[in-house]
C-alpha positions in Angstrom: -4.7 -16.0 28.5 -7.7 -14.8 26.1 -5.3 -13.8 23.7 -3.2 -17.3 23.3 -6.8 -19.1 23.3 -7.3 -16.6 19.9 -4.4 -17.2 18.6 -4.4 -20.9 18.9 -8.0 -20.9 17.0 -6.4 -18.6 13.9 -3.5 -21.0 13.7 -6.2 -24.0 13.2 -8.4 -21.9 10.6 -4.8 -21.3 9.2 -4.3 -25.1 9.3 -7.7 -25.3 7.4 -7.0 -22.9 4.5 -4.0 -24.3 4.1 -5.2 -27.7 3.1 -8.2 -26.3 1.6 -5.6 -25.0 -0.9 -3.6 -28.1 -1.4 -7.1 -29.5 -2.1 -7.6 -26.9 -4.6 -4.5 -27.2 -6.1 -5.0 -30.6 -6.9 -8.1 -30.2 -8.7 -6.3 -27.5 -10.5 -3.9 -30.6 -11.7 -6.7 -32.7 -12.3 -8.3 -29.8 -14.3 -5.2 -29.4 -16.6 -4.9 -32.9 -17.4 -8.0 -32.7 -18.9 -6.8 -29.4 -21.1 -3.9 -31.1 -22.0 -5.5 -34.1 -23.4 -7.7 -31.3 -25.0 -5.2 -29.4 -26.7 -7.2 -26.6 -24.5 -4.8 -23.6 -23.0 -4.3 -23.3 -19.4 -5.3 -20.1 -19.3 -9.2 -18.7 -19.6 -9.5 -15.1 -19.4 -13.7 -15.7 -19.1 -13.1 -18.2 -16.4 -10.3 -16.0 -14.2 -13.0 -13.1 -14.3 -15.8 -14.8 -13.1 -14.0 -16.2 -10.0 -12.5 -12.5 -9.5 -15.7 -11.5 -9.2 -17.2 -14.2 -6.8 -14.1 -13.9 -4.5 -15.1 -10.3 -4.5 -19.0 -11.0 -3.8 -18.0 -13.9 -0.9 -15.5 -11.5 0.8 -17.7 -8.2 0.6 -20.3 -10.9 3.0 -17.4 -10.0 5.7 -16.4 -6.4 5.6 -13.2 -7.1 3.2 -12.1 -4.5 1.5 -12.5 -5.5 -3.0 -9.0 -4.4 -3.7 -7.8 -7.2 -0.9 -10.5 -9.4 -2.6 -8.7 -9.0 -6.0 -5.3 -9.3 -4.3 -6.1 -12.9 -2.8 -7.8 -14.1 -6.6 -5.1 -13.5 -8.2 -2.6 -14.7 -6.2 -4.5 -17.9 -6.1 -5.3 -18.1 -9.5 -1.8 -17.1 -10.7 -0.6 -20.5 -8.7 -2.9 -22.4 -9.5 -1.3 -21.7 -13.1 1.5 -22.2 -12.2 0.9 -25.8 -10.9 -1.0 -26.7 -13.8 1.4 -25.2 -16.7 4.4 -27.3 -14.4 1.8 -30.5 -13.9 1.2 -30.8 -17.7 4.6 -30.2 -19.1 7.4 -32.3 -20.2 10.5 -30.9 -18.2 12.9 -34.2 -17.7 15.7 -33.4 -15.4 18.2 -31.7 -17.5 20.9 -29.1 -16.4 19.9 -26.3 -18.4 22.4 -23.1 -18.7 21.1 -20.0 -19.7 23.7 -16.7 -20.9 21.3 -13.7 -20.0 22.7 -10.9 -22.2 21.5 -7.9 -19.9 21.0 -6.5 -16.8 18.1 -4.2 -17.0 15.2 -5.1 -15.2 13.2 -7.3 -17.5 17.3 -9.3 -17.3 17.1 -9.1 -13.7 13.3 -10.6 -13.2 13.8 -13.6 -15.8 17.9 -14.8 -14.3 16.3 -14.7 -11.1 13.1 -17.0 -12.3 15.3 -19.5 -13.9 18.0 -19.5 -11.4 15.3 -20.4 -8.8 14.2 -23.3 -11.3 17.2 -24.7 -10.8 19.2 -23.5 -14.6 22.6 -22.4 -14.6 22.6 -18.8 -15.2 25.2 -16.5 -16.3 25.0 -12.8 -16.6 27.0 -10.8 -19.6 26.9 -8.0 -22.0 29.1 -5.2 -22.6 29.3 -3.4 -19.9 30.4 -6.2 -17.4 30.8 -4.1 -14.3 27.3 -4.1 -14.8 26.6 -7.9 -15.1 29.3 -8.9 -12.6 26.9 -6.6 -10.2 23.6 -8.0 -10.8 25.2 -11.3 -11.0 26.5 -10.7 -7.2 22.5 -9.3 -6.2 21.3 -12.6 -7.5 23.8 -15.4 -6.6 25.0 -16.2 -10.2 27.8 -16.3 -12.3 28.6 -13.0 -14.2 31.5 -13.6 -17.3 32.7 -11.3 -20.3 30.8 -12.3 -23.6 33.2 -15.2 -25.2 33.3 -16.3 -21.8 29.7 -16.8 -21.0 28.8 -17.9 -24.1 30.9 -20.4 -24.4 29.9 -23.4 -22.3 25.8 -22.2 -22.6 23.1 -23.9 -24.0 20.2 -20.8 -24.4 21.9 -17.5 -25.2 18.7 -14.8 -23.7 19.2 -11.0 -25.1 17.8 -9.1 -22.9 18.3 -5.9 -24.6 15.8 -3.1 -26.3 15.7 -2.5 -29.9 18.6 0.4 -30.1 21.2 -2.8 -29.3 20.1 -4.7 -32.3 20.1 -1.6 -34.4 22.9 -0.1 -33.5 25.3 -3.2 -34.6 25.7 -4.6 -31.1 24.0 -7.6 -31.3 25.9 -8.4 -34.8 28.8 -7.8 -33.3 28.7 -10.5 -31.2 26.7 -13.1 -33.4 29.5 -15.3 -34.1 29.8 -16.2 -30.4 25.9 -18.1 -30.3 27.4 -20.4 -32.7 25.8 -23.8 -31.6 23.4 -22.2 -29.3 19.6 -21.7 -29.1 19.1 -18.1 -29.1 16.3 -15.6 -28.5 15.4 -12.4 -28.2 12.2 -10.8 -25.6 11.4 -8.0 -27.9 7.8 -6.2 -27.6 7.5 -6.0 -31.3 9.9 -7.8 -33.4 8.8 -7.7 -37.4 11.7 -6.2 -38.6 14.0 -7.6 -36.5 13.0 -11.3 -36.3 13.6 -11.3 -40.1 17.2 -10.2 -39.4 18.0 -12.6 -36.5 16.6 -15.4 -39.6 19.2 -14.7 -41.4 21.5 -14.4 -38.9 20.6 -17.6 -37.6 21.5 -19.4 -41.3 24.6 -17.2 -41.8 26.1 -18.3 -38.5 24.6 -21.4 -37.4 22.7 -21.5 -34.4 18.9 -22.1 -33.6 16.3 -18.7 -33.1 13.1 -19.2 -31.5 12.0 -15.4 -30.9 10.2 -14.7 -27.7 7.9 -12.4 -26.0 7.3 -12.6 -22.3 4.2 -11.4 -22.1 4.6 -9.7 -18.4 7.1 -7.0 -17.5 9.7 -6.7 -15.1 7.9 -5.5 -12.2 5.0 -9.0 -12.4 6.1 -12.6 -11.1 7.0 -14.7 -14.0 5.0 -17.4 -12.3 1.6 -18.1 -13.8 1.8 -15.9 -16.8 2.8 -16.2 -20.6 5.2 -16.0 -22.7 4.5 -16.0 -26.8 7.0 -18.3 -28.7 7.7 -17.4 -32.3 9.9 -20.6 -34.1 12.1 -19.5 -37.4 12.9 -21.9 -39.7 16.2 -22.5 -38.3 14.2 -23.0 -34.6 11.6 -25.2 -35.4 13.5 -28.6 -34.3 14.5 -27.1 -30.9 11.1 -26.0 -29.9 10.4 -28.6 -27.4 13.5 -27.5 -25.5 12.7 -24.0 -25.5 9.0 -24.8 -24.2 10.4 -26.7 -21.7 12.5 -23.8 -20.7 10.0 -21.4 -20.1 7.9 -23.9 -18.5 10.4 -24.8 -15.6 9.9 -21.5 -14.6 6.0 -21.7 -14.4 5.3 -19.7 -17.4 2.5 -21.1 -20.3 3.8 -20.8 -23.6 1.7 -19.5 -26.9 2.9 -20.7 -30.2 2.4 -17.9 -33.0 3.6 -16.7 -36.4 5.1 -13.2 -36.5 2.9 -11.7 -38.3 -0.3 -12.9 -35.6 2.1 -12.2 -32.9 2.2 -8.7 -34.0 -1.1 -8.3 -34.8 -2.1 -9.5 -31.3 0.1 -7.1 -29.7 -1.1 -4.2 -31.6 -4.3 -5.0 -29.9 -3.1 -5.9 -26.5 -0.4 -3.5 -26.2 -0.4 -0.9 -28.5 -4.3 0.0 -28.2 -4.4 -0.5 -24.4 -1.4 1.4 -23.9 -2.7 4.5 -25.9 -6.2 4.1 -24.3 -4.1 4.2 -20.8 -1.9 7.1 -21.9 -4.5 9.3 -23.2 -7.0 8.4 -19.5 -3.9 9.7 -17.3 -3.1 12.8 -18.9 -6.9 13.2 -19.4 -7.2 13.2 -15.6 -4.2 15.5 -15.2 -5.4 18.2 -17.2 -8.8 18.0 -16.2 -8.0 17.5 -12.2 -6.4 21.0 -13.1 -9.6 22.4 -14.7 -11.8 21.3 -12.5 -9.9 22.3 -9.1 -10.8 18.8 -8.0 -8.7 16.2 -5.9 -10.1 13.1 -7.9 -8.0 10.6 -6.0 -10.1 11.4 -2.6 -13.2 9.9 -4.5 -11.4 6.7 -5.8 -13.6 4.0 -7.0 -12.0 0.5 -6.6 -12.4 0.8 -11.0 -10.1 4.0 -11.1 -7.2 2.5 -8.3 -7.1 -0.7 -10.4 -6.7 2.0 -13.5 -4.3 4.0 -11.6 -2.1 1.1 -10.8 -1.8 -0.1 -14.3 -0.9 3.1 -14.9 1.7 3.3 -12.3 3.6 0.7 -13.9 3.5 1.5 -17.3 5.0 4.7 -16.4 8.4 2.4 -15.1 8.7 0.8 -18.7 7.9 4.3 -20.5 10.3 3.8 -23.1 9.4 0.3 -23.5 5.6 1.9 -24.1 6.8 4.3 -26.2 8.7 1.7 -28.0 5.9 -0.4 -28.9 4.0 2.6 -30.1 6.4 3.7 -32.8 7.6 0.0 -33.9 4.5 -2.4 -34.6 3.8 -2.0 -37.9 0.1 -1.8 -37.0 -0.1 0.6 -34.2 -1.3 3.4 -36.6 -4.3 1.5 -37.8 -5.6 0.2 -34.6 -5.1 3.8 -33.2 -7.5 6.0 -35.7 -9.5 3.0 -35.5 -10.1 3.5 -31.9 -10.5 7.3 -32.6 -13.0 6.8 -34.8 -14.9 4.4 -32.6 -14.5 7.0 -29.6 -15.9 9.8 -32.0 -18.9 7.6 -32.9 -19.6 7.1 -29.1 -19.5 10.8 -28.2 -21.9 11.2 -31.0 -24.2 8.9 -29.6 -24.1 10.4 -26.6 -25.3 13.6 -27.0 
């Protein structure tokens, strides 16, 4: 039949875009040897856009669609990362466990990344109906605090700024005695300087960390910023390791660049994004206009963005009111916007 004949001819150009990626995966290996020897970072921001764009200038030769363009970039740029961040990194065979304090969804992302890297993971906190359930969703081990703690080698709090705050982390400190801890706050200033002296007080080893994905983004390919205390800085190997298993490229920063950075990256491009959506909102309204019918591929990759930040709202908001230099780089922009409006017209 005509059909079969067809289908036997896509199965072969499968066959060669299959190996065409295993070719270019291997480069990718080859490519990240080099950095490594370097002391170059895997990841180049310059370099990822230019090959979005040609993917989208090759495809648009043959009728596809640049959303599906983007789609297919950056799934095969975000493995290719992947392969190189695993290629160049140390990981011996060790059995790693991991106490994931949490089971929000940020919890829920990272147990399942470093369950499927092969770590024993253990789900807890204080609500353990909670973490006996997510434990069940993912296939791991879900134990009361004492319990979990116990027999771990990385203690993960998974938790937003109110538990460390509040008194809950303190209140169980004394049980990460022994144990590599950190945290996955946004911004951390104030805090990291706590969890310092925590760290001496009690005895165990801090490295602070900040994914720098959210909960709704595979792990695999992206970043995660590693901040070493003084009581961290001996362990820091192990906790790169860690986070490499799992396909993520670690960044070594100070606090006080870590949250300048993020005042940048997050703080300023989260206002910016706010500020847009309501802006089309309330002028949609004004206008008696349907914008969404005359999407440009720009405004859905806007609108998506958008769509996800409004899942982590509080995490947004968060940010917004905690880094110490959100204000700044906020009136900044303002009054960069309100010299561009100027010289406009």
């Amino acid at each position: 039949m005509e059909i079969d004949r067809l289908r036997e001819e896509i199965d072969k150009i499968d066959d060669a875009i299959a190996e065409l990626l295993g070719r270019r995966l291997e480069i990718a290996k080859r490519i990240a040897a080099i950095k490594n020897d370097k002391n170059i970072p895997i990841t180049d921001v310059n370099r990822e856009s230019e090959v979005l764009l040609k993917w989208r200038i090759r495809l648009a030769k043959y009728g596809v669609s640049s959303d599906l363009a983007s789609l297919l970039a950056q799934d095969i740029m975000r493995i290719s990362r992947a392969v190189q961040i695993k290629s160049v990194s140390n990981n011996a065979s060790k059995n790693r466990s991991i106490c994931i304090v949490g089971y929000g969804a940020m919890a829920k992302t990272l147990a399942q990344a470093f369950s499927n890297s092969g770590c024993s993971v253990t789900i807890t906190g204080r609500n353990i109906e909670k973490a006996t359930s997510l434990g069940k969703e993912l296939g791991v081990d879900a134990k009361p605090i004492p319990q979990a703690m116990e027999n771990c080698d990385f203690v993960l709090l998974a938790l937003s700024i109110n538990a460390f705050s509040n008194g809950y982390v303190n209140s169980i400190a004394n049980y990460m005695r022994g144990k590599i801890v950190m945290d996955i706050l946004s911004t951390k200033l104030y805090i990291f300087k706590h969890m310092v002296e925590q760290s001496k007080n009690i005895g165990f080893k801090y490295v602070s960390t900040h994914p720098l994905f959210g909960p709704y983004t595979s792990p695999v390919g992206e970043k995660v910023v590693l901040i070493p205390s003084e009581t961290g800085l001996d362990i820091l190997s192990d906790v790169i390791e860690l986070w490499t298993s799992i396909g993520v490229e670690p960044v070594i920063a100070s606090i006080e660049e870590h949250e300048k950075a993020m005042a940048i990256v997050q703080v300023l491009t989260h206002f910016v994004l706010l500020a847009y959506g309501q802006a089309v909102v309330k002028l949609s309204k004004e206008l008696s206009v349907d914008a969404s019918k005359f999407a440009t591929p720009t405004y859905r990759d806007v609108y998506s963005v958008l769509m996800r930040l409004g899942k982590i709202r509080s995490t947004v908001d968060e940010i917004q009111k905690m880094n110490p230099f959100a204000k700044m780089v906020r009136d900044s922009f303002l009054i960069i916007a309100n010299e561009i409006e100027k010289s406009l017209g």
